[in-house]
C-alpha positions in Angstrom: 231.1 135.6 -269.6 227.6 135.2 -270.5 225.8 131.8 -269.5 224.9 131.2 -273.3 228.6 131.5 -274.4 229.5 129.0 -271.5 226.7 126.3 -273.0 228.3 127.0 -276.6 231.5 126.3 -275.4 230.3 123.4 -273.6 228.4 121.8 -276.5 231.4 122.8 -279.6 234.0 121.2 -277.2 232.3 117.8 -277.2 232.5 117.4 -280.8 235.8 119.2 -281.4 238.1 119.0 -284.3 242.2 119.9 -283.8 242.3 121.1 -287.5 245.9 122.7 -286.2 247.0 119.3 -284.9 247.3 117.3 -287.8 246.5 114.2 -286.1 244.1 111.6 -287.2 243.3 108.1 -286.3 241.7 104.7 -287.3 239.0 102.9 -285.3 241.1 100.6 -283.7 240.8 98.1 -280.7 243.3 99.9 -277.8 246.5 98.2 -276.1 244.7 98.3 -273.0 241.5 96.2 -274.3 244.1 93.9 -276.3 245.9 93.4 -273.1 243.4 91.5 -269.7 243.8 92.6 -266.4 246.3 94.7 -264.4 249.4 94.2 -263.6 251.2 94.1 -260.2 253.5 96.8 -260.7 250.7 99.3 -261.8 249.3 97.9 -258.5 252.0 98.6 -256.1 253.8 101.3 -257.9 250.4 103.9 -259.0 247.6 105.5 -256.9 244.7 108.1 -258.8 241.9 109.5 -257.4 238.5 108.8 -257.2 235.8 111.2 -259.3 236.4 114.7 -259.0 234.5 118.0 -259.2 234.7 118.3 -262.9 233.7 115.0 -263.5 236.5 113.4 -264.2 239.3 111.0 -262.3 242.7 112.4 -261.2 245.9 111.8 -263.2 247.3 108.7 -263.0 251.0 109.2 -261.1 254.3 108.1 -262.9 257.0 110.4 -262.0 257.4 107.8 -258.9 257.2 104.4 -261.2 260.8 103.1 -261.8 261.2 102.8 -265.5 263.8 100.4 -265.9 262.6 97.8 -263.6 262.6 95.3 -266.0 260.3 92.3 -264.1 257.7 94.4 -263.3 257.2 95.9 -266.8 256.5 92.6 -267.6 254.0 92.0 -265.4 252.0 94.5 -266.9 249.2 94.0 -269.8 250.8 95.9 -272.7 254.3 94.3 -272.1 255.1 92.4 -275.5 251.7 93.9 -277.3 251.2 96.1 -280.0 250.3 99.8 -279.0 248.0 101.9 -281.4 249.4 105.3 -281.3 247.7 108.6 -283.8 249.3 109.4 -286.5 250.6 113.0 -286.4 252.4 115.1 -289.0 253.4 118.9 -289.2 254.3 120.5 -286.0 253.1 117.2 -284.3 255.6 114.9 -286.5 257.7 113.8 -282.9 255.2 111.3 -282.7 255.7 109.6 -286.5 259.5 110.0 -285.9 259.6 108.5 -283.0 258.7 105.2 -284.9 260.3 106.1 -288.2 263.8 106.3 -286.2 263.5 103.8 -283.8 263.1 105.6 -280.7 260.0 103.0 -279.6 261.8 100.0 -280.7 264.6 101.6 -278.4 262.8 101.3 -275.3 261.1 97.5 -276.4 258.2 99.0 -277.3 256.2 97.4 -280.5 254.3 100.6 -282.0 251.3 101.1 -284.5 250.8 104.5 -286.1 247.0 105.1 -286.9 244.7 107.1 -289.0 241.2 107.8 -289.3 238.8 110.9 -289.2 238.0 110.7 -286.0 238.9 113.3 -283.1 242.4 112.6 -281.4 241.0 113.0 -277.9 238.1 111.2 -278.2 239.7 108.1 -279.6 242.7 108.0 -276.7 239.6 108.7 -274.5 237.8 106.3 -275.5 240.8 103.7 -275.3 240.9 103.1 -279.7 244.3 104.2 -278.9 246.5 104.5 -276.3 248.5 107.8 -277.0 247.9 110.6 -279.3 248.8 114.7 -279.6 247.4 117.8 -279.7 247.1 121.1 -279.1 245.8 122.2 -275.5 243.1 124.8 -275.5 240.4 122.5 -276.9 241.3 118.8 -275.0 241.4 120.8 -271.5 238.0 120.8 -270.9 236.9 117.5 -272.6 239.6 115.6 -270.2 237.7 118.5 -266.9 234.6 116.6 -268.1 235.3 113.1 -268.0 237.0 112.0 -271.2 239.7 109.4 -270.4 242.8 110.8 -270.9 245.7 113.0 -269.2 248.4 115.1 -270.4 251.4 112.7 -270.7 253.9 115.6 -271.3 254.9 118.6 -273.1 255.5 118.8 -277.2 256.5 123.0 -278.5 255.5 126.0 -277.8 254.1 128.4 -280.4 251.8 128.1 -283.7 249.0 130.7 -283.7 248.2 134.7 -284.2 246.1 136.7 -284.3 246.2 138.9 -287.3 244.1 142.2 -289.0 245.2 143.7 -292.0 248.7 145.0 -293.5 247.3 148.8 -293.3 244.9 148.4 -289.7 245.4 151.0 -287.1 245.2 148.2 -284.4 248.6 147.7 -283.1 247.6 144.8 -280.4 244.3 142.9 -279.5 243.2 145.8 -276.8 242.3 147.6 -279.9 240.2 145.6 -281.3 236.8 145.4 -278.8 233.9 144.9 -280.5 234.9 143.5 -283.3 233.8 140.9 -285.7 237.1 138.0 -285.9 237.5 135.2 -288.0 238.0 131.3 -286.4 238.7 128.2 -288.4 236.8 126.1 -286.5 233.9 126.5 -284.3 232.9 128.0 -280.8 235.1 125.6 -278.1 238.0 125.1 -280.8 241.6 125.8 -280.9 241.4 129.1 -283.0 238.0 130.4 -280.8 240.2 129.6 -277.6 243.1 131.2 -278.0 241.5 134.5 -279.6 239.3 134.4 -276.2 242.8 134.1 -274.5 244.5 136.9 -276.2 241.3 139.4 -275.7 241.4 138.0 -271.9 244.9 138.6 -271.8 244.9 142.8 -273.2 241.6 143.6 -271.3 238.9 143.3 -274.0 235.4 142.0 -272.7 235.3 138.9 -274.8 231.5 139.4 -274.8 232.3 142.6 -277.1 233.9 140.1 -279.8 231.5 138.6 -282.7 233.0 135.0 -283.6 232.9 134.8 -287.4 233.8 130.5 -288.2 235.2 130.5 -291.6 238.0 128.8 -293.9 240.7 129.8 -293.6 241.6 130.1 -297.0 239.0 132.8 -297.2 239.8 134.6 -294.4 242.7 136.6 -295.4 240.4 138.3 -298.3 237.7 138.9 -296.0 240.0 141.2 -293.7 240.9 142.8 -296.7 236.9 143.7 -297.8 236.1 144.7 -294.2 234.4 141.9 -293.6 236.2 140.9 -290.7 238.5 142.7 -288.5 240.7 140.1 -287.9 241.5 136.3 -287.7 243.2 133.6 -285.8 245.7 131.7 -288.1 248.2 129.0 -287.3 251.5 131.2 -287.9 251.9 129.2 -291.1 249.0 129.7 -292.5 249.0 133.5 -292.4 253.0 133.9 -292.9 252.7 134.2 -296.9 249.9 136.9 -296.5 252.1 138.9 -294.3 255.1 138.6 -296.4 253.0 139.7 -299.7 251.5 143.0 -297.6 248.5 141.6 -296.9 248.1 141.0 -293.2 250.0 141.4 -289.8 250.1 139.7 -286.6 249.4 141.5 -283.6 249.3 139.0 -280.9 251.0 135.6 -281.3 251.5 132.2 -278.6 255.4 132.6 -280.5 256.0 136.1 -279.4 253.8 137.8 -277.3 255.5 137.9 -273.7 252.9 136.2 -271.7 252.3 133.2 -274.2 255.6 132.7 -275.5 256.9 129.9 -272.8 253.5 128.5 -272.7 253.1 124.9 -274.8 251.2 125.0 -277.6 250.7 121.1 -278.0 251.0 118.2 -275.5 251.5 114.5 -275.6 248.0 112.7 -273.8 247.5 109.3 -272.9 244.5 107.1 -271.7 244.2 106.6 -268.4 243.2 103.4 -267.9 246.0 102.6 -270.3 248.7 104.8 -267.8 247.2 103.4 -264.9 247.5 99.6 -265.8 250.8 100.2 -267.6 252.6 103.3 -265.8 256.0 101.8 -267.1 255.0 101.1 -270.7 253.6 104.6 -270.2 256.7 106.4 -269.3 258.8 104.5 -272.2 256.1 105.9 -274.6 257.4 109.2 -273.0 260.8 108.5 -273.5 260.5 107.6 -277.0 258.8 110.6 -277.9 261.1 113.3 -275.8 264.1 111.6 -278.1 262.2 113.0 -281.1 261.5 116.3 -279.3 265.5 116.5 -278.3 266.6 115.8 -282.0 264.2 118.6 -283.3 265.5 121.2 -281.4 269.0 120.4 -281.3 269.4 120.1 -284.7 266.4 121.3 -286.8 267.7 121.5 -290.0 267.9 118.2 -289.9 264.6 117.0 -288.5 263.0 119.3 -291.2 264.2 117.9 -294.0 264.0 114.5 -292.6 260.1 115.7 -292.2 260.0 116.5 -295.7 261.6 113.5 -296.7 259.0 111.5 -295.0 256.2 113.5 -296.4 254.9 114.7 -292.6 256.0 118.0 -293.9 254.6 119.8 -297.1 254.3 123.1 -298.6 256.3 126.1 -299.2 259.7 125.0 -298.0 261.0 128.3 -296.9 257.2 128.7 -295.0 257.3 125.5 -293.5 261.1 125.9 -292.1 260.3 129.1 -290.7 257.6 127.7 -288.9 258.7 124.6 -287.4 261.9 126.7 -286.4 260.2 128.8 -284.8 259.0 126.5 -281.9 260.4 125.5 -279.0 260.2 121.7 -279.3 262.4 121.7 -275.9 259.5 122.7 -273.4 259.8 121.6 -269.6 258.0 119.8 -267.0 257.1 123.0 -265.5 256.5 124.8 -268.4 253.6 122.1 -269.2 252.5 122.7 -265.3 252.3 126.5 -265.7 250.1 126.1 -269.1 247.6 123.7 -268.1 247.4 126.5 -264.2 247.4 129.0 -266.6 244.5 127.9 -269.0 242.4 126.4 -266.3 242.9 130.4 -264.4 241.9 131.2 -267.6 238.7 129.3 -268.6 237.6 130.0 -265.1 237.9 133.8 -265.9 236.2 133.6 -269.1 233.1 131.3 -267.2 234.5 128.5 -269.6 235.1 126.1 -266.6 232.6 126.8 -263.5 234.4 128.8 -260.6 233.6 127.2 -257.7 236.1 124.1 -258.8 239.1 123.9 -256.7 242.1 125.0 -259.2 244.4 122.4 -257.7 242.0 119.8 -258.3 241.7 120.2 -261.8 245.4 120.6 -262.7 245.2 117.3 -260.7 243.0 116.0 -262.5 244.7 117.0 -266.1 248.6 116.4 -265.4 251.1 114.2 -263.4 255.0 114.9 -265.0 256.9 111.9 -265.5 259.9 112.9 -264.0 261.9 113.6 -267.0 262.5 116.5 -269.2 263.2 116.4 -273.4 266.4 118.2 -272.4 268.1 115.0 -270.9 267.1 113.3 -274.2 270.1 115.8 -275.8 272.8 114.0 -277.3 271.0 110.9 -277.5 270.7 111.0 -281.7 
């Protein structure tokens, strides 16, 4: 990859926007700066790392906290406080249901949903909030930098293409090198990330592609002029152009075999906020995997339920199609494998330098909490 694409991607990934994510949040004091001091139990029970390569600290460990160890969760700041949490809707909603249902009030935990404009990383980063969601290919490198956050767990698989027109010859990305493809978004952002991984991923020299940043509502005729070859959409987005003739998908994070198991979005929480509060932390998780459980198990229902609550709009049929067709049931080691994969990735493309130890960053990124969605089955 060429040095000036790395300092592009650099620079677009500081100010990035998860226009997929539908996630927003308000400026907001965090739980952890409501809350003084740490507790004993985060103490005893959690150990992180000092600085590493990348420039940020290693993930805070939970998988060993007890959960249910009632006297030390209240030892811990955030015990009996209000916790901001972003405000996420479409194929984000687990967090919103979570609190619409109950699930946080389940495990004793007093929840605030928040909105603003703001950047979903940078406010759980920065400790506005304590927990937000998102998609993975643009909050990698931010967290590899220094932001103040780590994945808390897994959300669903799936959500974006990468798609030409109806009557293109191409029949995958590999055919597409040196091309000109549309992104919703800028250089460092979710569409530009993917589209780098799928052209990785067939054998095109990324270097070949010309990055066209458009709207996406615009896109679609575009392709059709010749203006661009293709575009990355959010499955959604493109399904009602490829159901009219218009456009068809030739690589997607739903089907393609190498992407298909890999998650899409992921739960992230600050650190300081994990570190000083490991077992508020893991009943965040909790909550959240109950909403995850009930969305796969019985989607019908959680759709309309979405739609009722007006974290779901749109074509009806489009939108059901969509949310169905991710895996809202992703493991502990599926999560693991992503974040390996990406950071193998990014070090490929010259995204993330070369000479920093793999191991370290995945370190540095994730810690499971020692539970899968799938035990949450049953639970609704």
């Amino acid at each position: 990859m060429k040095r000036s694409m790395k300092q592009w991607l650099t620079l677009g990934l500081c100010g990035l926007a998860l226009a997929g994510c539908n996630t927003s949040v308000n400026q907001s004091q965090s739980a952890s700066q409501e809350a003084n001091g740490e507790s004993q139990a985060a103490d005893s029970q959690v150990q992180t790392g000092g600085a590493e390569a990348g420039g940020g600290t290693e993930a805070v460990a939970l998988e060993p906290v007890n959960v249910d160890d009632e006297e030390a969760w209240k030892q811990e700041p955030a015990y009996g406080k209000t916790i901001k949490v972003i405000n996420s809707t479409g194929c984000t909603a687990p967090v919103n249901v979570a609190e619409l249902k109950g699930y946080f009030d389940e495990e004793g935990l007093d929840v605030e949903v928040v909105k603003s404009q703001q950047t979903t990383i940078d406010a759980v980063g920065t400790g506005q909030v304590a927990l937000g969601a998102g998609l993975i290919t643009p909050t990698l490198i931010p967290i590899i930098n220094g932001v103040n956050a780590q994945y808390l767990g897994p959300m669903h698989t799936g959500c974006k293409g990468l798609y030409v027109a109806a009557d293109s010859k191409a029949e995958s990305s590999a055919d597409l090198a040196d091309s000109k493809i549309g992104i919703h978004g800028g250089l460092g952002e979710s569409d530009h990330n993917v589209g780098l991984r799928f052209f990785l991923n067939s054998g095109v020299d990324t270097d070949s592609i010309d990055w066209v940043s458009t709207d996406s509502s615009a896109s679609p005729q575009a392709i059709a002029n010749g203006e661009l070859d293709g575009a990355i959409f959010d499955e959604n987005v493109a399904d009602p152009f490829v159901k009219n003739g218009t456009l068809k998908e030739l690589d997607s994070t739903t089907d393609t075999p190498e992407f298909k198991d890999e998650v899409c979005c992921a739960y992230y929480i600050n650190k300081d906020f994990a570190r000083e509060n490991p077992i508020t932390a893991k009943r965040l998780a909790r909550a959240l995997y109950k909403a995850n459980a009930w969305a796969e198990e019985d989607s019908d229902a959680y759709i309309n339920y979405l739609f009722e609550e007006d974290l779901l709009t749109g074509d009806e049929e489009i939108s059901y199609d969509f949310i169905d067709s991710l895996d809202y049931h992703p493991t502990q080691d599926q999560m693991s494998d992503t974040v390996k994969e990406i950071v193998a990735d990014y070090q490929e493309l010259g995204i993330v330098d070369q000479s920093l130890n793999p191991d370290d960053l995945y370190n540095q990124l994730y810690a499971p909490v020692g539970f899968d969605i799938q035990d949450f089955v049953g639970h609704n």
